[in-house]
C-alpha positions as CSV (number, residue, x, y, z in Angstrom):
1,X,0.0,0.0,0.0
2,X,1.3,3.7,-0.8
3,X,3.3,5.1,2.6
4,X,0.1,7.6,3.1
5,X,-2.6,5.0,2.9
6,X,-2.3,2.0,5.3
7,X,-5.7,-0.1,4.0
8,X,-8.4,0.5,1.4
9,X,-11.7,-1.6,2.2
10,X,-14.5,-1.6,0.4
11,X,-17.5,-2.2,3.3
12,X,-21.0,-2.2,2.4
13,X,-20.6,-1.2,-1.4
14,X,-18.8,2.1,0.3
15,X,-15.6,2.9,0.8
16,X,-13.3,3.2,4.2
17,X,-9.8,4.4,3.6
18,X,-7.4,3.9,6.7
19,X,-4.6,6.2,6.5
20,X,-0.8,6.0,7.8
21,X,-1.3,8.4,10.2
22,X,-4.1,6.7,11.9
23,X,-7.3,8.7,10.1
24,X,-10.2,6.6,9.2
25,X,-12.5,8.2,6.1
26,X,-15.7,6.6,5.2
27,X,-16.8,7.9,1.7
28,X,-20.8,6.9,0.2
29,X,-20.1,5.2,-3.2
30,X,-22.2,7.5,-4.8
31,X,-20.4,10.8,-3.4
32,X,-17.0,9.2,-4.9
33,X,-18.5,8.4,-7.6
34,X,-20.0,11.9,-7.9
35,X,-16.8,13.6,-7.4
36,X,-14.9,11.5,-10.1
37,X,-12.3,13.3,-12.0
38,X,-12.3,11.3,-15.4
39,X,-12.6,12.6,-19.0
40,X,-16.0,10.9,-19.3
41,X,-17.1,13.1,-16.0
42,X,-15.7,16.6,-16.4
43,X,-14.6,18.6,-19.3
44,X,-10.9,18.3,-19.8
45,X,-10.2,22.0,-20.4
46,X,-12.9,23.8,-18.4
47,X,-13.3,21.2,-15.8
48,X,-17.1,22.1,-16.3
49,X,-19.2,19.0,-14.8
50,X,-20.3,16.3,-17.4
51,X,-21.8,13.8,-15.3
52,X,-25.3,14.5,-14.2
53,X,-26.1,13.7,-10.9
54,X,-29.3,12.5,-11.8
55,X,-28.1,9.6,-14.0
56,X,-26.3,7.8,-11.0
57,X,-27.9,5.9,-8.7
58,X,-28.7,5.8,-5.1
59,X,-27.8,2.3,-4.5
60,X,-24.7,2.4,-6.4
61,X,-21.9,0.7,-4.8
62,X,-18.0,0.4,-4.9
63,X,-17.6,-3.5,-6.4
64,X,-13.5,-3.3,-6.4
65,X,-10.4,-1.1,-6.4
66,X,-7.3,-1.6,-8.0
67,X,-4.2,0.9,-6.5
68,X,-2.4,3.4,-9.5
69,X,0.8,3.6,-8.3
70,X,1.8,4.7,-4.9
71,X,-0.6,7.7,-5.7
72,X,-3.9,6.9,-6.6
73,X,-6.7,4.3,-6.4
74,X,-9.4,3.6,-9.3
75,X,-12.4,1.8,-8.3
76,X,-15.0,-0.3,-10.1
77,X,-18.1,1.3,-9.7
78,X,-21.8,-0.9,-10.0
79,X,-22.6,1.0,-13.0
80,X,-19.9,-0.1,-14.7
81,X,-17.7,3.0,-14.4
82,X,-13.9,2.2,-13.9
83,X,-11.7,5.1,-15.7
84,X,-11.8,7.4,-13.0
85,X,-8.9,7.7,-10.6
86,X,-8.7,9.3,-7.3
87,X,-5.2,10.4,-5.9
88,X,-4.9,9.9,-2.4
89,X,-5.0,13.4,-1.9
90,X,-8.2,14.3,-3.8
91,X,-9.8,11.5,-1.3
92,X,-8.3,12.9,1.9
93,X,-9.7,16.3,0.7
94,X,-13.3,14.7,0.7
95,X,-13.5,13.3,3.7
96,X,-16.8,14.3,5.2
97,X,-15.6,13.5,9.0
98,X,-16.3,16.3,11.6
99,X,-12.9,16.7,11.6
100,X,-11.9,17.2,8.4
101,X,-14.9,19.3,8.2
102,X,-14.1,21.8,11.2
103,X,-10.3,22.1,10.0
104,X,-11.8,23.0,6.2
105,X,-13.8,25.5,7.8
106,X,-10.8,27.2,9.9
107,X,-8.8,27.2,6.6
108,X,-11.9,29.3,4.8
109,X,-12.0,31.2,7.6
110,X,-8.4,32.2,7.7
């Protein structure tokens, strides 16, 4: 596994990302999915949104992962999506915990 990311576990068609220095994130498939990156998903140039949020389910689920490197992870998604990837960075940055969420909000604030 990449030195910043100690496990990757996919639980309940989610996501759970363990990280070296003992953070836990749980990520919704569908707001990973939502948030993907790929060519097919945002505008290459403008990095205007393509994918509408509309067209993915609520149900979808993560169905396996397969690690890019020592930087990145790219899952395979129930709808049959697979050429996004997600640097370990981009995923720490959407974490939804209440702690990643204060320290965001002291970083706007500052």
């Amino acid at each position: 596994m990449a030195s910043n990311v100690a496990e990757i576990t996919i639980l309940d068609g989610g996501v759970v990302v363990e990280w070296a220095d003992g953070h836990r994130s749980e990520y919704e498939a569908r707001y990973l999915r939502l948030n993907c990156g790929c060519a097919e998903c945002v505008e290459e140039w403008s990095r205007r949104q393509l994918l509408d949020p509309a067209a993915v389910d609520a149900d979808l689920r993560a169905e396996d992962y397969l690690l890019v490197g020592q930087y990145a992870v790219q899952f395979l998604w129930s709808d049959a999506h697979f050429t996004g990837i997600y640097p370990f960075d981009l995923l720490r940055k959407l974490c939804m915990c209440e702690a990643c969420e204060a320290s965001r909000a002291d970083a706007e604030a500052s």
